[in-house]
C-alpha positions as CSV (number, residue, x, y, z in Angstrom):
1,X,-107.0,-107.5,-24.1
2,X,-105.4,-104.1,-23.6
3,X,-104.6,-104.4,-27.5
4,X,-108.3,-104.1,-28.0
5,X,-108.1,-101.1,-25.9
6,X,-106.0,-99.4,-27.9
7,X,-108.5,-99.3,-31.3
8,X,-111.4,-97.6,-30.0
9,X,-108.3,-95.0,-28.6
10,X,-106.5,-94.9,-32.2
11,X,-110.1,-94.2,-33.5
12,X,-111.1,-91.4,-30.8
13,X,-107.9,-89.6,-31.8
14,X,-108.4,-89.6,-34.9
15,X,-111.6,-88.7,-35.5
16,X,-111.0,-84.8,-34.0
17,X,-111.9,-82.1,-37.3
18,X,-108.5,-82.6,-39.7
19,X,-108.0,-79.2,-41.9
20,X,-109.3,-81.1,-45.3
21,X,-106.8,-82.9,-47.5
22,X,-107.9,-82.0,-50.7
23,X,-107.7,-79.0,-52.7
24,X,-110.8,-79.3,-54.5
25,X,-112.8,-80.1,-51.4
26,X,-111.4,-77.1,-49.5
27,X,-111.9,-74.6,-51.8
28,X,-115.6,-76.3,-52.9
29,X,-116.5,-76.1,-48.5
30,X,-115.1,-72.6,-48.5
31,X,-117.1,-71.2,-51.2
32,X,-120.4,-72.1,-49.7
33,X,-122.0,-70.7,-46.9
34,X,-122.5,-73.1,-42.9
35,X,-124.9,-75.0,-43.9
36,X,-123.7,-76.8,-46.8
37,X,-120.3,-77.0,-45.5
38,X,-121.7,-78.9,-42.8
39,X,-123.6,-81.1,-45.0
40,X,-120.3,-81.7,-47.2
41,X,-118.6,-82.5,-43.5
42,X,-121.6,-85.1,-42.9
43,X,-120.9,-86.7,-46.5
44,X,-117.4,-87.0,-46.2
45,X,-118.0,-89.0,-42.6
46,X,-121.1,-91.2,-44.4
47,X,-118.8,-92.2,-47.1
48,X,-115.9,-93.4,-44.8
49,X,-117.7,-95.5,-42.8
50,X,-118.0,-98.5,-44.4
51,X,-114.1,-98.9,-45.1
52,X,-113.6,-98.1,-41.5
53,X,-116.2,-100.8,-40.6
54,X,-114.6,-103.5,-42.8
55,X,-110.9,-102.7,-41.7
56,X,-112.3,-103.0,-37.9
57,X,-114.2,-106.5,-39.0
58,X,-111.0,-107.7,-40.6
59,X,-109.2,-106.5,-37.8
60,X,-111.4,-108.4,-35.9
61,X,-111.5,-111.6,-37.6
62,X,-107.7,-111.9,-37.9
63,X,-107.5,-111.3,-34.1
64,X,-109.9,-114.3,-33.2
65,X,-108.0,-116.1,-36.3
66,X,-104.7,-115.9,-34.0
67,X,-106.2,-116.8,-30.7
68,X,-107.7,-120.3,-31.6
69,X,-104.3,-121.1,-33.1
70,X,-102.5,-120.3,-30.1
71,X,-105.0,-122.4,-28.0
72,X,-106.2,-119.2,-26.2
């Protein structure tokens, strides 16, 4: 149980504002003015959602995998 604590932790850290990682996307958010910065910001998060949503499924399944085999 407290190992299913610690992924919605792990994910709360890491979703504080990161600098960005790319060159191009840095220098194509600092050219433009608030507005479409933020709507580049809101892209970037729409666009990892659904790996983050099948790593936490998988995550998931493999989880319930291991407790029916240990008789849990």
């Amino acid at each position: 149980m407290k190992k299913l604590l610690a992924i919605p932790l792990l994910a709360a850290a890491l979703s504080v504002p990161a600098p960005a990682q790319c060159v191009m996307c840095y220098l194509s958010a600092k050219s433009q003015n608030a507005a479409r910065a933020r709507v580049l910001d809101l892209g970037i998060v729409v666009l990892v959602i659904p790996p983050t949503a099948i790593l936490a499924g998988f995550i998931a399944f493999v989880m319930s995998r291991n407790d029916r085999y240990r008789g849990e």
